[in-house]
C-alpha positions in Angstrom: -27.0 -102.2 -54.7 -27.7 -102.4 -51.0 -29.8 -99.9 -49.3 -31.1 -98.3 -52.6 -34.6 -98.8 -54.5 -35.0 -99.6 -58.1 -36.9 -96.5 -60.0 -40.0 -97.4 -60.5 -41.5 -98.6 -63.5 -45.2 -98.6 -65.6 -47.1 -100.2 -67.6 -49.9 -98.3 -69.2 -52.5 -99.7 -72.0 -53.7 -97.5 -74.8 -57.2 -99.1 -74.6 -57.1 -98.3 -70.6 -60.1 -95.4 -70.2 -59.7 -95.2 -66.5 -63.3 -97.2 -65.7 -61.5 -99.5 -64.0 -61.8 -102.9 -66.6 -58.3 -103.4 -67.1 -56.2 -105.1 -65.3 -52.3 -105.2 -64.8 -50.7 -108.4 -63.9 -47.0 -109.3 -63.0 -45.0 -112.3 -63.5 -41.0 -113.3 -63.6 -38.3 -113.2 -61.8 -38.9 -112.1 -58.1 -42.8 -110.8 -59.1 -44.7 -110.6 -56.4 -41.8 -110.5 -53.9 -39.5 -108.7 -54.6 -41.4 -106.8 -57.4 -45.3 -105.6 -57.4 -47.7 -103.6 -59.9 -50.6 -101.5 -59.1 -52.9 -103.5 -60.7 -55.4 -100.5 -61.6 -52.6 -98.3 -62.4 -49.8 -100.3 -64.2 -46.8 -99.0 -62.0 -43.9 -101.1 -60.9 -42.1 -100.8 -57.5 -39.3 -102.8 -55.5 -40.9 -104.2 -52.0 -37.4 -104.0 -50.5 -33.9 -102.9 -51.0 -31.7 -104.7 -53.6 -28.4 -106.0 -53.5 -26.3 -106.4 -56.9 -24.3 -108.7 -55.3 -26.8 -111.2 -54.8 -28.6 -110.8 -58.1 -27.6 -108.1 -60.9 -30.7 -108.1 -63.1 -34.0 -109.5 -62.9 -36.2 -109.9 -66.0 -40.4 -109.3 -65.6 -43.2 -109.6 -67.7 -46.2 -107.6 -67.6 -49.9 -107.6 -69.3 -52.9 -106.0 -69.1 -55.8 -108.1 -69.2 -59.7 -108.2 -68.8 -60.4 -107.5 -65.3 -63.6 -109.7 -65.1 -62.0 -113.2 -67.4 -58.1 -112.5 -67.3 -58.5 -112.0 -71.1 -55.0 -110.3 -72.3 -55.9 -107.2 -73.8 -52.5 -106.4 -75.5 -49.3 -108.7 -75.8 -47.4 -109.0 -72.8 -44.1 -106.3 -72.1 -40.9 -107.4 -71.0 -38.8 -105.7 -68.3 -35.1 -106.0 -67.4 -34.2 -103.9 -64.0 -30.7 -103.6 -63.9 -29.4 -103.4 -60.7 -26.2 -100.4 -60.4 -23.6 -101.4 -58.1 -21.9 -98.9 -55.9 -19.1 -98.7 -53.6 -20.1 -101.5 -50.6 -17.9 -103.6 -50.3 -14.4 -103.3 -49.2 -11.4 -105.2 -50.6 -10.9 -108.6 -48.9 -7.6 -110.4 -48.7 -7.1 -113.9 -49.4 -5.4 -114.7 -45.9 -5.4 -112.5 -42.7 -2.3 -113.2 -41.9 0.7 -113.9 -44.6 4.1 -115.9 -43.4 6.9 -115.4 -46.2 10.5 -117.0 -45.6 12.9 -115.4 -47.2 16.3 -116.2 -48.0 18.8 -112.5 -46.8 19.5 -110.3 -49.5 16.9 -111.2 -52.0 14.6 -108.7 -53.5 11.1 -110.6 -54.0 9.3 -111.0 -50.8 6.2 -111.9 -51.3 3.0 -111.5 -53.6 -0.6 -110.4 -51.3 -3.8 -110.5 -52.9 -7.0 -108.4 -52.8 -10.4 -109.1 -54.0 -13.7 -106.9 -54.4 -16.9 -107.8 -54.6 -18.1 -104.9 -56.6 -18.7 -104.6 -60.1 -15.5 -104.2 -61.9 -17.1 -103.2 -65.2 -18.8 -100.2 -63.4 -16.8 -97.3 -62.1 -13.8 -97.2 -60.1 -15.5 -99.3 -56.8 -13.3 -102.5 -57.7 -10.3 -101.2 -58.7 -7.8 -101.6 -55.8 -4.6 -99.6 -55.3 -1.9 -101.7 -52.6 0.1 -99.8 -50.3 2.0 -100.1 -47.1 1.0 -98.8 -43.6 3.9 -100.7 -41.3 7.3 -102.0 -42.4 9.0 -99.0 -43.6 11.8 -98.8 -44.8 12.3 -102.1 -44.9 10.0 -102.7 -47.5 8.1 -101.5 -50.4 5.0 -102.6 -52.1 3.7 -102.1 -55.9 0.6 -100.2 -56.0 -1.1 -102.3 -58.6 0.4 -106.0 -58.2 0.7 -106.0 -54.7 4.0 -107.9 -54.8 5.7 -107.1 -51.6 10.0 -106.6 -52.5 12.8 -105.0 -49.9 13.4 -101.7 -49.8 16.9 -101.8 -48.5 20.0 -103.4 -50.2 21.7 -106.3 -48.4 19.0 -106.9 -45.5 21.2 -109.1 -43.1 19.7 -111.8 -41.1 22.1 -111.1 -38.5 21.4 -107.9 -38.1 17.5 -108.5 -38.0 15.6 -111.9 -38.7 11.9 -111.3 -38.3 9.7 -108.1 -39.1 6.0 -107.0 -39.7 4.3 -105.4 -41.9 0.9 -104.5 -42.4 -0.3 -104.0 -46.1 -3.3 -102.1 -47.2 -6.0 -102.6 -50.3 -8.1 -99.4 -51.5 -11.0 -99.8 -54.0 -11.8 -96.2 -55.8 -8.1 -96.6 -57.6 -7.0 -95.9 -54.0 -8.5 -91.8 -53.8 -10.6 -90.2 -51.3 -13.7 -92.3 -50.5 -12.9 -95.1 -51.4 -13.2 -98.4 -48.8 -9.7 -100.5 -47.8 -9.2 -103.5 -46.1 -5.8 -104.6 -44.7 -3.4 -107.7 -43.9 -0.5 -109.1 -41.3 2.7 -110.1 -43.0 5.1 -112.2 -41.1 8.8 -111.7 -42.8 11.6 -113.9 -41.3 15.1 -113.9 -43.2 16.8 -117.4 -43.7 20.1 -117.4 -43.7 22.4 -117.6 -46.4 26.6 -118.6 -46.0 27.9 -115.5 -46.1 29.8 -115.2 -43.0 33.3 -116.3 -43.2 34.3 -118.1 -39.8 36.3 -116.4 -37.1 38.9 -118.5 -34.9 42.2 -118.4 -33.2 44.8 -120.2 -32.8 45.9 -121.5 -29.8 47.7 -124.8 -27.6 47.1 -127.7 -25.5 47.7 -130.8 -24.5 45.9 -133.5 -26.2 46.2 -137.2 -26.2 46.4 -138.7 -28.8 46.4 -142.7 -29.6 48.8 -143.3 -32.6 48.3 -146.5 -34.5 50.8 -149.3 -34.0 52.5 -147.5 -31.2 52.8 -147.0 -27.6 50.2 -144.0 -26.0 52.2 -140.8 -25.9 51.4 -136.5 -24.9 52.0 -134.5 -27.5 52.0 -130.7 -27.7 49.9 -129.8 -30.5 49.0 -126.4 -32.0 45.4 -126.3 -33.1 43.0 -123.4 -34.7 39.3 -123.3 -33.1 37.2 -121.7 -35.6 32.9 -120.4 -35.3 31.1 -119.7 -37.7 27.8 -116.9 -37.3 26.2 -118.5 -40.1 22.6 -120.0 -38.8 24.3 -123.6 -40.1 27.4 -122.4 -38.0 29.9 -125.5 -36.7 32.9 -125.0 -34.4 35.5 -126.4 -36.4 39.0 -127.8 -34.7 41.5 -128.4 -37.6 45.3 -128.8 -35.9 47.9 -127.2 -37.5 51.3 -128.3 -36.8 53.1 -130.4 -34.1 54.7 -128.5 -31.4 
């Protein structure tokens, strides 16, 4: 885990009478680099801070040997540092910004996403808890899917199309301490046909070409009619003959 050491580590030989003939050597995975040994004393130490993320174990090899031919003394001992992961990295959403179209009175918005980088296996440091800091009471999220749904029976485009809402990730299960991360979502309502259309009826003077005869004015009584759907289209229909 960043900013954290690995406890350190020894090798010590039974033969080893403290004169100073023994020698401890180190080799695998980051030896030398990452990893060094005292080679009079045996002990192990990390040269700099270690990051689970990047790597979560690292396996080494040490042996004490002659100091004057690099004879092995003993057989060589293995080493597996296991590197603990805590509570660095905050949840990350797949998208900054989210744009959901959806259709008025429908219940299902939308489904955000969260990732962590921590190690789920470990602790409570990837185990995210949704919930929503802007859009209430429009909307509602569920803590552990993060599928976004109205909150509000029979949201009506024509009342309100667009709105915002800003949803929020917590690692820790979502308690005290524990790192969030957040996201935009974009909601516009489409519309659906559920406004019956409105008209009146009323008269003029129209002219009319009548097939096979002579042009002629006639009174006619007609019925204008709008509709407030989004697909809305004035409609003329005539009605009778005045």
């Amino acid at each position: 885990t960043k900013n954290s050491y690995v406890a350190q580590a020894a090798l010590h030989s039974d033969i080893d009478s403290g004169d100073g003939n023994i020698k401890y050597i180190l080799s695998g995975e980051g030896a030398g680099i990452i990893f060094v040994i005292d080679d009079k004393s045996g002990n192990i130490h990390a040269t700099k801070t270690l990051d689970r993320e990047e790597r979560a174990q690292y396996i080494l090899t040490a042996q004490a040997v002659d100091r004057n031919t690099n004879r092995p003394l003993e057989p060589p001992s293995e080493f597996i540092v296991k590197v603990q992961d805590i509570n660095d990295n905050p949840p990350e959403f797949l998208h900054e910004n989210y744009h959901a179209n959806v259709p008025e009175r429908s219940n299902v918005v939308i489904q955000v996403t969260a990732s962590d980088a921590d190690d789920p296996t470990y602790g409570n440091s990837a185990k995210l808890v949704y919930s929503i800091l802007e859009g209430q009471p429009y909307f509602s999220v569920e803590a552990q899917t993060g599928i976004i749904r109205t909150a509000l029976p029979n949201m009506d485009r024509e009342a309100k199309e667009e709105y915002h809402v800003v949803i929020q990730a917590k690692d820790m299960g979502g308690h005290m301490g524990g790192l969030s991360g957040t996201t935009k979502v974009t909601i516009t309502l489409t519309d659906v046909n559920d406004n019956p259309p409105k008209g009146k009826t009323c008269t003029a003077f129209l002219t009319l070409q009548m097939y096979k005869s002579l042009l002629r004015k006639s009174r006619l009584r007609f019925a204008f009619c709008s509709d407030y759907n989004i697909t809305r289209k004035n409609i003329f229909e005539i009605l009778s003959k005045i």
